[in-house]
TIRO-2110 file (N, C-alpha, C; in Angstrom, 1 decimal):
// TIRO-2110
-0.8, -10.6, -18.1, N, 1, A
0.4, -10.0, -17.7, CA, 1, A
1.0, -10.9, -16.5, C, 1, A
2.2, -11.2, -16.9, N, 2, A
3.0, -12.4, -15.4, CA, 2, A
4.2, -11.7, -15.3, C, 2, A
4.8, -12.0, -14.6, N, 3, A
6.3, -11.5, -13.7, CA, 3, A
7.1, -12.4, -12.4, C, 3, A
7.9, -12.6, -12.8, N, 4, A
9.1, -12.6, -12.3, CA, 4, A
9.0, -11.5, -11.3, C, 4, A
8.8, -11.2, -9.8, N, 5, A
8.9, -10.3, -8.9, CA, 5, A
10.1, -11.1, -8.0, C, 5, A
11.3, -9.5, -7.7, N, 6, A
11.9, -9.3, -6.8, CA, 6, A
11.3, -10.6, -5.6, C, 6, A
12.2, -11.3, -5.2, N, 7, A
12.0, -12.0, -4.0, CA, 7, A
11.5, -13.0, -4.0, C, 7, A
11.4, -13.3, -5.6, N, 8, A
10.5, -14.7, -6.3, CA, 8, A
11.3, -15.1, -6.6, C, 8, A
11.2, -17.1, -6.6, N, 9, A
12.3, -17.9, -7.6, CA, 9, A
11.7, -17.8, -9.1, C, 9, A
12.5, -18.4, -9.9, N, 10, A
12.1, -18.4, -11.3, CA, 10, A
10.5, -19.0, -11.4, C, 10, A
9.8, -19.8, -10.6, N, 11, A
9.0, -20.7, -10.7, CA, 11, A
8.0, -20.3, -9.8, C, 11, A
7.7, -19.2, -9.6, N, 12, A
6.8, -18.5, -8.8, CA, 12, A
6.4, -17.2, -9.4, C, 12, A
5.0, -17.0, -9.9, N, 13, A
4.7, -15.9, -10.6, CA, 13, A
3.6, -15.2, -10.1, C, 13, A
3.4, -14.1, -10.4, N, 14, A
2.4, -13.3, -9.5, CA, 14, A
1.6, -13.3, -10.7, C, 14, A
0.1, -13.5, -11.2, N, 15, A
-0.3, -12.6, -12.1, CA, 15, A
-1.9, -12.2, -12.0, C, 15, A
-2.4, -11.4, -12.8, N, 16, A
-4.0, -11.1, -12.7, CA, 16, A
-4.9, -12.4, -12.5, C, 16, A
-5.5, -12.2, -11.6, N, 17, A
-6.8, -13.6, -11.9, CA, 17, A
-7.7, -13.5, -13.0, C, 17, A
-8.2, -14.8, -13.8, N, 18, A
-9.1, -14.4, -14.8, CA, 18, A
-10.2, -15.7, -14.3, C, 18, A
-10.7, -15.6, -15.7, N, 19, A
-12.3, -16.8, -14.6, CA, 19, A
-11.6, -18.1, -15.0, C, 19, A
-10.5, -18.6, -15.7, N, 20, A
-10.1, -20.0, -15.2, CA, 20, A
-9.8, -20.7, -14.1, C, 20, A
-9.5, -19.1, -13.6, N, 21, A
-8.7, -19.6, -12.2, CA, 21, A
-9.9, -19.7, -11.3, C, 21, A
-11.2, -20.2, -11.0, N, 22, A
-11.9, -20.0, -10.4, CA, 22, A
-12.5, -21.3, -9.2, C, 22, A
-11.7, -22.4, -10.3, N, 23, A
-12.1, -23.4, -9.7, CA, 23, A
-10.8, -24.0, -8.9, C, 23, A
-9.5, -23.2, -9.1, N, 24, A
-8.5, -23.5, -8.3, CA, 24, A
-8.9, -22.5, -7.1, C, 24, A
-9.6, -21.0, -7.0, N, 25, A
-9.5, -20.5, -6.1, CA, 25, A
-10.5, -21.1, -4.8, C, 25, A
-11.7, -21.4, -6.2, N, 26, A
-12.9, -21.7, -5.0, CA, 26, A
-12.4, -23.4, -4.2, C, 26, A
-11.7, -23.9, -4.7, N, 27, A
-11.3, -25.4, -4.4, CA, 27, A
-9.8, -25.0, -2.8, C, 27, A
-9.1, -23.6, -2.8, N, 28, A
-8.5, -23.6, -1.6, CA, 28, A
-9.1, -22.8, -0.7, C, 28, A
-10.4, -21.7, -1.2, N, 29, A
-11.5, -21.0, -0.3, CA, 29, A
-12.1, -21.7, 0.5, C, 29, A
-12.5, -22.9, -0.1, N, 30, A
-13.0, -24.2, 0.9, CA, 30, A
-12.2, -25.2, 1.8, C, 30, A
-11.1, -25.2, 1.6, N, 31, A
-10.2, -25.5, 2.8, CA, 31, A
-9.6, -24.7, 3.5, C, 31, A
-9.7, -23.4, 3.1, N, 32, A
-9.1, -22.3, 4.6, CA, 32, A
-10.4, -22.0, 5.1, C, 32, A
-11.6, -21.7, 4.8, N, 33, A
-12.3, -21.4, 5.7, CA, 33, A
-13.7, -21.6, 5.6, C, 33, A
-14.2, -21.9, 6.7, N, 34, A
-15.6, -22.8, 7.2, CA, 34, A
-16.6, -22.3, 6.6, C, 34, A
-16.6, -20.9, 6.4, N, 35, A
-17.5, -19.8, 5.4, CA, 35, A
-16.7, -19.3, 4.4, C, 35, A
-16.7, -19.9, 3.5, N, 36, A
-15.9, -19.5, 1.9, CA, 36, A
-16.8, -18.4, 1.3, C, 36, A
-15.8, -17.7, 0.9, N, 37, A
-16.8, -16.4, -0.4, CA, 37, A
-17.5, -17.8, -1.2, C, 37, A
-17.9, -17.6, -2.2, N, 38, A
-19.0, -18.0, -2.9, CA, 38, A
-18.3, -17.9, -4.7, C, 38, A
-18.5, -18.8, -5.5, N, 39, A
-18.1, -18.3, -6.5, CA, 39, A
-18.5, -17.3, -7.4, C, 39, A
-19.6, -17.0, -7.2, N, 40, A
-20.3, -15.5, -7.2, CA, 40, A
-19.8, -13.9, -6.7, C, 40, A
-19.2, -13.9, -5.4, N, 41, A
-18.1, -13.3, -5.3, CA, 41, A
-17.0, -13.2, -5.6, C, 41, A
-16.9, -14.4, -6.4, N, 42, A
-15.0, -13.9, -7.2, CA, 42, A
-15.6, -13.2, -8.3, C, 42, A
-16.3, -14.1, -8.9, N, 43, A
-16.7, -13.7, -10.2, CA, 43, A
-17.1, -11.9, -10.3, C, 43, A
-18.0, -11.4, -9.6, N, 44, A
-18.1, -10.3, -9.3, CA, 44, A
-16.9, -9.8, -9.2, C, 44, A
-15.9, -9.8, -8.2, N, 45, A
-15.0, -9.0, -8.0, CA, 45, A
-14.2, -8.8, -9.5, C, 45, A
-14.3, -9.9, -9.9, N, 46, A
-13.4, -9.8, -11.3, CA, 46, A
-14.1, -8.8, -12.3, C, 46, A
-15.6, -9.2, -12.4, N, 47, A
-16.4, -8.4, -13.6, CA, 47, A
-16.4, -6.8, -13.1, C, 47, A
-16.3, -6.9, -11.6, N, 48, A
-16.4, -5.0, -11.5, CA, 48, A
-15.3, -4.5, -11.8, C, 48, A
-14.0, -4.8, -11.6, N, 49, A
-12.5, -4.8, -12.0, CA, 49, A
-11.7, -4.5, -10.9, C, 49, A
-12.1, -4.9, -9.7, N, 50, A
-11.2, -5.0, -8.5, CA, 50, A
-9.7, -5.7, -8.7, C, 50, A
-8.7, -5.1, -8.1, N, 51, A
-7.5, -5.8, -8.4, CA, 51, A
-7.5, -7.3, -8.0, C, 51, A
-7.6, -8.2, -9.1, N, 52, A
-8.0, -10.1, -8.4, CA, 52, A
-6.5, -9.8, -8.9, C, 52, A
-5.6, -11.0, -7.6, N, 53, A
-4.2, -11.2, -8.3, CA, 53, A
-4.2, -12.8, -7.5, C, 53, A
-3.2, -13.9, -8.4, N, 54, A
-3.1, -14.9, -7.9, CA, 54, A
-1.7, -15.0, -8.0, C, 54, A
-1.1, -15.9, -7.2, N, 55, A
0.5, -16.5, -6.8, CA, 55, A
0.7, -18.0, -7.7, C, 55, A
1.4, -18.0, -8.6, N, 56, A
1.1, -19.3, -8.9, CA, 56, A
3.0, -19.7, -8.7, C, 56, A
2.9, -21.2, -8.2, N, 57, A
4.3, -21.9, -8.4, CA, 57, A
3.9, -23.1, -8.7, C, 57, A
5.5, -23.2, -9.9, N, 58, A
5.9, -24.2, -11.1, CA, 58, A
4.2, -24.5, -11.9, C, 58, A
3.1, -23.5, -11.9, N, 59, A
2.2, -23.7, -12.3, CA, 59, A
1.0, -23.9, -11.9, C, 59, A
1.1, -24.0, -9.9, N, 60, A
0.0, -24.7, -9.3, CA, 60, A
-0.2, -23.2, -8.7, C, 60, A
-1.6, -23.2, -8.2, N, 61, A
-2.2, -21.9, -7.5, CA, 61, A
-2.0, -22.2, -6.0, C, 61, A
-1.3, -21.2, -5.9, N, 62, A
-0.8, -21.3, -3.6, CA, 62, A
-1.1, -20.1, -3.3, C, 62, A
-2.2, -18.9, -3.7, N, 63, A
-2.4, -18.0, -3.2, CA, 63, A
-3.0, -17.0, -4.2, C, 63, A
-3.8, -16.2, -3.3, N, 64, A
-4.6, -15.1, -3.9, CA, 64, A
-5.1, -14.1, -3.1, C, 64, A
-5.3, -12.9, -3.8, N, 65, A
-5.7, -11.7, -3.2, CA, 65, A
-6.8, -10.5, -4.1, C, 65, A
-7.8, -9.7, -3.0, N, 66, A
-8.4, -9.2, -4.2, CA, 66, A
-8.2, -8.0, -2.9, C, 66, A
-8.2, -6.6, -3.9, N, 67, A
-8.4, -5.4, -3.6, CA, 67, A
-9.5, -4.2, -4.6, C, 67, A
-9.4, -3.5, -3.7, N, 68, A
-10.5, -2.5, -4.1, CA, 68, A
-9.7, -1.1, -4.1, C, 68, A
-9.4, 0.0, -5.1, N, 69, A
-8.7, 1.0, -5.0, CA, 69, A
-9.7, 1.9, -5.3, C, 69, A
-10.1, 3.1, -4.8, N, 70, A
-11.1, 4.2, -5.1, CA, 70, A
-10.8, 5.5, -4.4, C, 70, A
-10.7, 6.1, -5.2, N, 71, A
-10.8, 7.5, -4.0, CA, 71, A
-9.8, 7.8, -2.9, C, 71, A
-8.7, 7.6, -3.1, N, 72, A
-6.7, 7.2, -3.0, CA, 72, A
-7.0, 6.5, -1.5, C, 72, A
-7.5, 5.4, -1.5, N, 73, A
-8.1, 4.5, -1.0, CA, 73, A
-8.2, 2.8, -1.2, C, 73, A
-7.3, 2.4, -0.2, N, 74, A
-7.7, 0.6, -0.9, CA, 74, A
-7.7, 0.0, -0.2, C, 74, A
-8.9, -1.3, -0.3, N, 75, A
-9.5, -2.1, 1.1, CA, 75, A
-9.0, -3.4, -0.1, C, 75, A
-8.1, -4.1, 0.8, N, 76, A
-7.7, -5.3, 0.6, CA, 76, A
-8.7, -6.4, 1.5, C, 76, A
-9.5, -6.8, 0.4, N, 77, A
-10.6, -7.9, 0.8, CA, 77, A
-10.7, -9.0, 1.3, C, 77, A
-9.3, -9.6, 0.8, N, 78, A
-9.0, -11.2, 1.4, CA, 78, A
-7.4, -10.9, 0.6, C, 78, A
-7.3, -12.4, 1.2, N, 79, A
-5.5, -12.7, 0.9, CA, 79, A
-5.3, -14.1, 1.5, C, 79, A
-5.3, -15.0, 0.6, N, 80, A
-5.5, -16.3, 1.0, CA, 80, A
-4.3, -17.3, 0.4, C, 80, A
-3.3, -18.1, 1.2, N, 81, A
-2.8, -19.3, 1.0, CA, 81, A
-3.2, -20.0, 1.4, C, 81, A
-2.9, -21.1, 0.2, N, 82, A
-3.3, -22.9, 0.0, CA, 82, A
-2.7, -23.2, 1.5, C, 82, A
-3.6, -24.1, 2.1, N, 83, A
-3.0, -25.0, 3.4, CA, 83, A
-2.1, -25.4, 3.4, C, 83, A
-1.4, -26.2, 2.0, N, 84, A
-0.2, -26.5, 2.0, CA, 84, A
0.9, -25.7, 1.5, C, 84, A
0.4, -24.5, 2.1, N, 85, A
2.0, -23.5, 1.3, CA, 85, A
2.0, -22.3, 2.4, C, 85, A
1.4, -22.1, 3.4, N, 86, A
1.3, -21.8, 4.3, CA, 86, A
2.8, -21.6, 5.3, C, 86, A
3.1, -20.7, 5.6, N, 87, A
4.3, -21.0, 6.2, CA, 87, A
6.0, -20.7, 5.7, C, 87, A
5.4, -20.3, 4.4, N, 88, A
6.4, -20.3, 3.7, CA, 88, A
6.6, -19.0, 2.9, C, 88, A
6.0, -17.8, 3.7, N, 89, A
6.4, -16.6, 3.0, CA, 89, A
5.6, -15.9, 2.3, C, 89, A
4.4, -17.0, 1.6, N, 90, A
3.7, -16.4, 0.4, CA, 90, A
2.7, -15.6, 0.7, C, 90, A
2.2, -15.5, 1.8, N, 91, A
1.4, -14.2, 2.3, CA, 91, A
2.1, -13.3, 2.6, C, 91, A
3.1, -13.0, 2.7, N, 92, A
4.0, -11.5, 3.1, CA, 92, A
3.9, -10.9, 1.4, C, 92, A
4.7, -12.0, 0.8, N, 93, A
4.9, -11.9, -0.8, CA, 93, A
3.8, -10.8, -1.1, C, 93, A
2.8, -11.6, -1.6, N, 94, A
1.1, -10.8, -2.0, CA, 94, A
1.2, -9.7, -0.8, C, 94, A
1.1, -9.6, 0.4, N, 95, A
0.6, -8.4, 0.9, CA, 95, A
1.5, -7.0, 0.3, C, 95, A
2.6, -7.4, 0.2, N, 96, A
3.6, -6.8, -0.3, CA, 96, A
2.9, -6.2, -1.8, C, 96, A
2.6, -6.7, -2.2, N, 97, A
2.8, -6.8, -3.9, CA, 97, A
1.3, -6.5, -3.6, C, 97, A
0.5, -6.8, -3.4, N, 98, A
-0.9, -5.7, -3.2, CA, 98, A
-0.5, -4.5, -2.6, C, 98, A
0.6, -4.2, -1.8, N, 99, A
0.8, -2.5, -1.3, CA, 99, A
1.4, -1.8, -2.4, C, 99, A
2.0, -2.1, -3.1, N, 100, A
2.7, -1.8, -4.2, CA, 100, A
1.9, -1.4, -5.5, C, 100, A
1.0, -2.4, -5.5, N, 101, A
-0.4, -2.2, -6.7, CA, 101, A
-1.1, -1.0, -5.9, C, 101, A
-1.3, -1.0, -4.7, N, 102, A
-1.9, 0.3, -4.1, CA, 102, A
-1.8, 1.4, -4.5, C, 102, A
0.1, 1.6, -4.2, N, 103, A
0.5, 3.4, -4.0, CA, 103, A
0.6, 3.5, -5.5, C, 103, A
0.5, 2.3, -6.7, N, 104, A
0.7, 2.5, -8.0, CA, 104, A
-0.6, 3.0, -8.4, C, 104, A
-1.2, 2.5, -8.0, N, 105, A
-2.6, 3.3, -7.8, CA, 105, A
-3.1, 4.5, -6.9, C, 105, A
-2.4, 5.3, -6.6, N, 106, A
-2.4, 6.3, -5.9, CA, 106, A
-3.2, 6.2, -4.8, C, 106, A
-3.1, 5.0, -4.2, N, 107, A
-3.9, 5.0, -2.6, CA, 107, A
-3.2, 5.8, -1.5, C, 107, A
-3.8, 6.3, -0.7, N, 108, A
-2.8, 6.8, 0.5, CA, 108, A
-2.8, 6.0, 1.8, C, 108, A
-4.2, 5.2, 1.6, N, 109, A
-4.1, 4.3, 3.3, CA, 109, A
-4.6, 3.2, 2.2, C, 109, A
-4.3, 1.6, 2.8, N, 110, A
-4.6, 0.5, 2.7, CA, 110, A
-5.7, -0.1, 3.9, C, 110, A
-6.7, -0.4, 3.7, N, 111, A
-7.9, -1.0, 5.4, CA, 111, A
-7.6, -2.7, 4.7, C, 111, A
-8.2, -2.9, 5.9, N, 112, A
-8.7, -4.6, 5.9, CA, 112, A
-9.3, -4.5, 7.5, C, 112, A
-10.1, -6.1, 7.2, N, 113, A
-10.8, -6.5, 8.1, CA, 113, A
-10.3, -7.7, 8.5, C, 113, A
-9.8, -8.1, 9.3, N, 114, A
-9.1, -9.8, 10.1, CA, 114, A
-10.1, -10.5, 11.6, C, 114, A
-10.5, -11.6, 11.1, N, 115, A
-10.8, -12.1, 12.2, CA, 115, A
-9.9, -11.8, 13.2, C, 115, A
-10.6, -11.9, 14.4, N, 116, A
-9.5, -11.4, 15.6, CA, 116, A
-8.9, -13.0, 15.9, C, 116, A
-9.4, -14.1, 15.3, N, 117, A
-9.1, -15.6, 15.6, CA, 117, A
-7.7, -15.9, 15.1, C, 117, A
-7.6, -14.7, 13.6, N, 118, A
-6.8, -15.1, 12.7, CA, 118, A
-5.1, -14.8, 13.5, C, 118, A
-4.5, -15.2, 13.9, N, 119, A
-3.2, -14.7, 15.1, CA, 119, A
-1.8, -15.0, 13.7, C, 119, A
-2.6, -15.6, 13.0, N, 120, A
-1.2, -15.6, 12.0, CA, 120, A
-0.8, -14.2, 11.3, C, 120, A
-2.5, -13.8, 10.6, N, 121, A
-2.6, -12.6, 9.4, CA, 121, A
-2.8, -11.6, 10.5, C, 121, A
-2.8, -11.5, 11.5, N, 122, A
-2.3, -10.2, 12.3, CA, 122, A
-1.3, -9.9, 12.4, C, 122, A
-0.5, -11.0, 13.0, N, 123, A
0.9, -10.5, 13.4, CA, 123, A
1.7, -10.4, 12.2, C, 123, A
1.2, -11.1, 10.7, N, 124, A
1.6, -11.0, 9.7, CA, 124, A
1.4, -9.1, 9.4, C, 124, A
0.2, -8.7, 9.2, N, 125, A
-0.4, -7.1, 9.2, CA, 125, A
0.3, -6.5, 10.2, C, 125, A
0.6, -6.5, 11.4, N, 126, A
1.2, -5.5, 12.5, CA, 126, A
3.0, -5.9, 12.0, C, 126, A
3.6, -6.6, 11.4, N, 127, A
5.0, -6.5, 11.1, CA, 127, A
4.7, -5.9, 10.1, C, 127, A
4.1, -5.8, 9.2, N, 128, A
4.3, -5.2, 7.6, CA, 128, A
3.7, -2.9, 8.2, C, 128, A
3.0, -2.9, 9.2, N, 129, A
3.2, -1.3, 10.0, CA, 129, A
2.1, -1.2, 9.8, C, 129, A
0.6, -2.1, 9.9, N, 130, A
-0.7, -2.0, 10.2, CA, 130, A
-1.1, -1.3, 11.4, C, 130, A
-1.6, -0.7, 11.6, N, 131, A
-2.3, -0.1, 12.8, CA, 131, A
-3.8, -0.5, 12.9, C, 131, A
-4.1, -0.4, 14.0, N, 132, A
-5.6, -1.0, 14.4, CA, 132, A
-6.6, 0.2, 14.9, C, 132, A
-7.8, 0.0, 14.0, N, 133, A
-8.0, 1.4, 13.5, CA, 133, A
-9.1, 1.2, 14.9, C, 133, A
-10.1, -0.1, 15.0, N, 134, A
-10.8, -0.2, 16.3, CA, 134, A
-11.6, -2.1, 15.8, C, 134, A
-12.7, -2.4, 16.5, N, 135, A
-13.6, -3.9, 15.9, CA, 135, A
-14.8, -3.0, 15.5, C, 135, A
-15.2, -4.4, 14.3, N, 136, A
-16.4, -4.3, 14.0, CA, 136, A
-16.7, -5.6, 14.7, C, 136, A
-17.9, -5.4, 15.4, N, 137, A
-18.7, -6.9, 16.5, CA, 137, A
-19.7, -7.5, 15.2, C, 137, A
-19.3, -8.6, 15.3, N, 138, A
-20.5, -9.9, 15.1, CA, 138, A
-20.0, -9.5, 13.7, C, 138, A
-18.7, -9.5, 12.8, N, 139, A
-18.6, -9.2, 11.5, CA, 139, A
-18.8, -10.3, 11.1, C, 139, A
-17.8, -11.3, 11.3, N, 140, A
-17.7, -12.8, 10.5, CA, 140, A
-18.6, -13.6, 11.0, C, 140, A
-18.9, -14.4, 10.0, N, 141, A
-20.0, -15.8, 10.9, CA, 141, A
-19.0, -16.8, 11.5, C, 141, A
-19.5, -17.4, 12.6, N, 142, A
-18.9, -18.2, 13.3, CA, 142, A
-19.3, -19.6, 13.6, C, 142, A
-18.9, -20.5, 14.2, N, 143, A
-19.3, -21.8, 14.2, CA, 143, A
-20.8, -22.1, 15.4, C, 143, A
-20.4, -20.7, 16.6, N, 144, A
-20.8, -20.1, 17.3, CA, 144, A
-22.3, -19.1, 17.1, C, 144, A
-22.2, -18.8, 16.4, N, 145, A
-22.4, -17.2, 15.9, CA, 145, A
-22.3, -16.4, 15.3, C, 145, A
-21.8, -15.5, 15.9, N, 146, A
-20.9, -14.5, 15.3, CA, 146, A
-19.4, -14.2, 15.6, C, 146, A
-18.0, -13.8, 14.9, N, 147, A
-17.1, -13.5, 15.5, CA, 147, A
-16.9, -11.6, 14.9, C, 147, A
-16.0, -11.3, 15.9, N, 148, A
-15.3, -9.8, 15.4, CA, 148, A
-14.2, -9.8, 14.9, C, 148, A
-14.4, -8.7, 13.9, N, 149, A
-12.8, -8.4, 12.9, CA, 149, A
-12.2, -7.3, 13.7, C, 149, A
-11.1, -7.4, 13.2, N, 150, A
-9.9, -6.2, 13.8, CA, 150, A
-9.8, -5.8, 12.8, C, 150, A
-10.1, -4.0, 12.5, N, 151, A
-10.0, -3.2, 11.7, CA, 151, A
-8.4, -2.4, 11.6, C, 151, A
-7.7, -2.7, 10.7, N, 152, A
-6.7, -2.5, 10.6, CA, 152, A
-6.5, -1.5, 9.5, C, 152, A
-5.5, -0.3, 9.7, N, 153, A
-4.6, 0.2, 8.5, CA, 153, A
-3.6, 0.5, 8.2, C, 153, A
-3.1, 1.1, 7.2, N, 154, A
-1.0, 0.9, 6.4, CA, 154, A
-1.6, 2.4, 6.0, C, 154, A
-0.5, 3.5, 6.5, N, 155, A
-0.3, 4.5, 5.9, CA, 155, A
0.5, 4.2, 4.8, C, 155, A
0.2, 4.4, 3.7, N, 156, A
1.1, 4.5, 2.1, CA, 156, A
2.1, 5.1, 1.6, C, 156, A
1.8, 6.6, 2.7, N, 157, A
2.8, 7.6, 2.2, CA, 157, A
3.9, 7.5, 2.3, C, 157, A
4.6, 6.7, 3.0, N, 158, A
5.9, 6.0, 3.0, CA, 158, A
6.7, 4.8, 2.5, C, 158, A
5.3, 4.6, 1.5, N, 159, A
6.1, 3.6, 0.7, CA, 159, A
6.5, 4.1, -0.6, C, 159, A
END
């Protein structure tokens, strides 16, 4: 299933991830971040049937997102653009378009977890009407250590 979505050019398509796409995801997982999931965690996410969705333009992969919907409940896992597409909208796009897969799925609140490092995908989350629910300490691994996430949520019922 592909689409043409509202706010897309002709050559930008949202559609389900399947396991081809795995070597485009795990190939930009390793250049946004120092600790990449594992190709073992895509794979999973896909075989349990979490919503995997990817952004493709004129054909190339510039983005992806996985969610979990249970119990009118949905924890958006990751949401990741290519380093070189950054900047240009396509994370709002997907967050968008995973809130939408949400309430279609009868979620009432959307969670995530964000490094507190991440100052882009926050202020990205706090414009889209995230609220910060409190930290989890020592969540992410660090170069350091440990870092903490900022537990964030999106009431649904207004969308």
């Amino acid at each position: 299933m592909s689409a043409v979505l509202e706010g897309f050019s002709a050559e930008e398509q949202f559609r389900l991830m399947v396991d081809t796409d795995l070597d485009a995801v795990i190939a930009i997982e390793e250049k946004v971040y120092p600790y990449p999931w594992t190709r073992g965690i895509f794979y999973d996410c896909l075989r349990i049937g979490y919503l995997c969705q990817v952004l493709e333009k004129n054909g190339k992969l510039v983005a992806y997102s996985i969610m979990s919907v249970a119990v009118a409940e949905s924890h958006l896992l990751t949401l990741v653009v290519a380093i070189d597409e950054q900047r240009k909208g396509y994370g709002k796009k997907m967050l968008n378009e995973m809130i939408q897969q949400a309430v279609s799925d009868n979620a009432n609140t959307m969670y995530l977890e964000v490094r507190t490092s991440n100052e882009a995908a926050i202020q990205l989350y706090y414009q889209r009407g995230f609220n910060e629910l409190g930290v989890r300490n020592n969540y992410y691994p660090a170069e350091h250590g440990r870092e903490d996430a900022l537990m964030l949520a999106l009431d649904l019922s207004f969308e």
